[in-house]
N, C-alpha and C positions, 0 to 999 in steps of 0.2 A: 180650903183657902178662902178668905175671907175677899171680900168689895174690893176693899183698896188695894190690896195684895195682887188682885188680876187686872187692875185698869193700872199700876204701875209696872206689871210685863206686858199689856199689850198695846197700851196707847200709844209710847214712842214707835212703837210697829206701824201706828195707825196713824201719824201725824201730829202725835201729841194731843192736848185737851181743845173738844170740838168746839169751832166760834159760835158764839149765842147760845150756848146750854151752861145756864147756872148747878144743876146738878145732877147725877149721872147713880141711877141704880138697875137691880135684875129682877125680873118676874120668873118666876116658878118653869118658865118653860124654857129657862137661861138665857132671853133678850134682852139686851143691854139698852138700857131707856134714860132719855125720853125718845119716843116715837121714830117721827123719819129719819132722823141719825143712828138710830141704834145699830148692833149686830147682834145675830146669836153666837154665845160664844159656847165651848166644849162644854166645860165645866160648870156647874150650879156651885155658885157662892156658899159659903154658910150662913150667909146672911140676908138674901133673897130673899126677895117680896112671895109672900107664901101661898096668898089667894091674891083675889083681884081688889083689895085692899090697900089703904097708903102704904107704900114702903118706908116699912121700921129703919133702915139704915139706907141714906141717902151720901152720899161722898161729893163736896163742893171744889172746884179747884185749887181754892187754898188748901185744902186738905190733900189732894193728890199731889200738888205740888213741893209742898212737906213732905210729903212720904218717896218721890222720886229725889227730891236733892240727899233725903237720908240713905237712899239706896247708894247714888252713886260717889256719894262723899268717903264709901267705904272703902272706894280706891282711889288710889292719888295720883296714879300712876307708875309709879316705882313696882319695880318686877311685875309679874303676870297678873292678870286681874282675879278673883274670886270667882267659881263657878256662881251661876245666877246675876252676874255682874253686867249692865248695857256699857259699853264703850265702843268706840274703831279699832276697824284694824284695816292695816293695808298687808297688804301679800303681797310679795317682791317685788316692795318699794310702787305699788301701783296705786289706784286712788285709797283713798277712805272710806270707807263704807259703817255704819251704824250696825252690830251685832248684839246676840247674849252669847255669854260663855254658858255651854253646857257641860264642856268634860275637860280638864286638866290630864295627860297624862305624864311623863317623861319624856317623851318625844313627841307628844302629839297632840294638838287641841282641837275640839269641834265645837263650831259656834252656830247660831243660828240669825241668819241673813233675814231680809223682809221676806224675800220667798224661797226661802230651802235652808238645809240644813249643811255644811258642811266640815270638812276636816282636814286640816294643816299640817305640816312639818310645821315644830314650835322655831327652827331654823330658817321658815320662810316669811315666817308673819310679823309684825308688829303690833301695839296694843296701847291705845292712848283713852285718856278718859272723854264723854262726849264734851263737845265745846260748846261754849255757852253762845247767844245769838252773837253778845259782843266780840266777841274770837272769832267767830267767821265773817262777820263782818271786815275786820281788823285782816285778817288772812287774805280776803277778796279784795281791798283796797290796796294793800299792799303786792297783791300780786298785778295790778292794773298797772299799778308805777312802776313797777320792775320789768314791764313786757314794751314799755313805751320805747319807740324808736331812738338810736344813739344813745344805748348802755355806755354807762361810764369805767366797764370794768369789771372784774369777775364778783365782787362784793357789790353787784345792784342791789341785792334784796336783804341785806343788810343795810345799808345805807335808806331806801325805801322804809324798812323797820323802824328805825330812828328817826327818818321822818316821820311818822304815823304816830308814834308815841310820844312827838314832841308838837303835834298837835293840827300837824297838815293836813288837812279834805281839800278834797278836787273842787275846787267853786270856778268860777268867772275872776278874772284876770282885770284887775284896771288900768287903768290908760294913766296915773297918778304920776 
C-alpha cells in the first residue's frame, strides 16, 4: 500500500490532517513523520524512506485532501456504501458515529469504529456519507433553534431549516 493510500484510511481515524505539519512521510522502521506528531503504524508503505536519507515520496495536504474527497465522492449515499468506504452510521436511530466499511454481507455489515471493530444487522443500521464541516455546522445551529423554549409546533426543525438556509445566525438583537 502505498503513503497516500494509509494516511487516507487512518487520519480521519486520527483527526484528520495534523495542525502545523506541511508534510507527512515513513521511515524504514514505519513512523509516521515529521517527528513529535508521528505514530508507528502496522504496515511499511512502498514508499518509505529507505535509510536515514530524505524521503523520496513526501504527501502535502493538498495532496491528501484530493485523494480523501476522491475516496468518498465514491458514494453518494444512495444504498449501502462500498466496502473500504469512511462514512456514518447510526444504529437504531442513535447518534452518528464516523466508521469504514469492512464487510457487505446479506444480512450483515461490519464496520470499523475509532476503537473496535463491529457487526450489524443491515436492518438495524443506517449509512450516510461524512459531512462536510459546513453541514455540521448548519445541523448544530439548527438544532440550537429547534431546542429553544415555546416550540411552535411539531415542524420546529423544519421551520429552523428554512431559517438557516435563508440566511439566519444567532447574533445580538437591536434595540432599532
Amino acid at each position: 500500500m502505498k503513503l497516500i493510500d494509509i494516511l487516507v484510511n487512518e487520519l480521519p481515524k486520527r483527526g484528520g490532517w495534523p495542525e502545523g505539519v506541511d508534510e507527512i512521510w515513513q521511515d524504514y522502521d514505519r513512523l509516521m513523520r515529521p517527528g513529535v506528531w508521528g505514530w508507528f503504524h502496522d504496515e511499511l508503505s512502498e514508499d518509505h524512506r529507505p535509510q536515514h536519507h530524505d524521503a523520496e515520496v513526501k504527501v502535502n495536504r493538498k495532496q491528501y485532501e484530493a485523494a480523501l474527497a476522491a475516496q468518498q465522492s465514491s458514494w453518494n449515499g444512495e444504498g449501502l456504501p462500498p466496502v473500504g468506504a469512511m462514512c456514518e452510521r447510526s444504529w437504531c436511530g442513535g447518534n452518528w458515529l464516523s466508521c469504514e466499511i469492512l464487510f457487505i454481507g446479506v444480512e450483515t455489515v461490519a464496520v470499523r469504529l475509532s476503537t473496535r471493530e463491529v457487526s450489524y444487522g443491515l436492518s438495524e443500521v443506517e449509512f450516510r456519507p461524512i459531512r462536510t464541516e459546513a453541514e455540521r455546522r448548519r445541523e448544530d445551529a439548527i438544532a440550537e433553534m429547534a431546542s429553544t423554549p415555546k416550540p411552535c409546533g411539531y415542524a420546529i426543525y423544519d421551520i429552523c431549516a428554512q431559517l438557516y438556509d435563508a440566511g439566519y445566525r444567532k447574533g445580538e438583537v437591536s434595540d432599532d
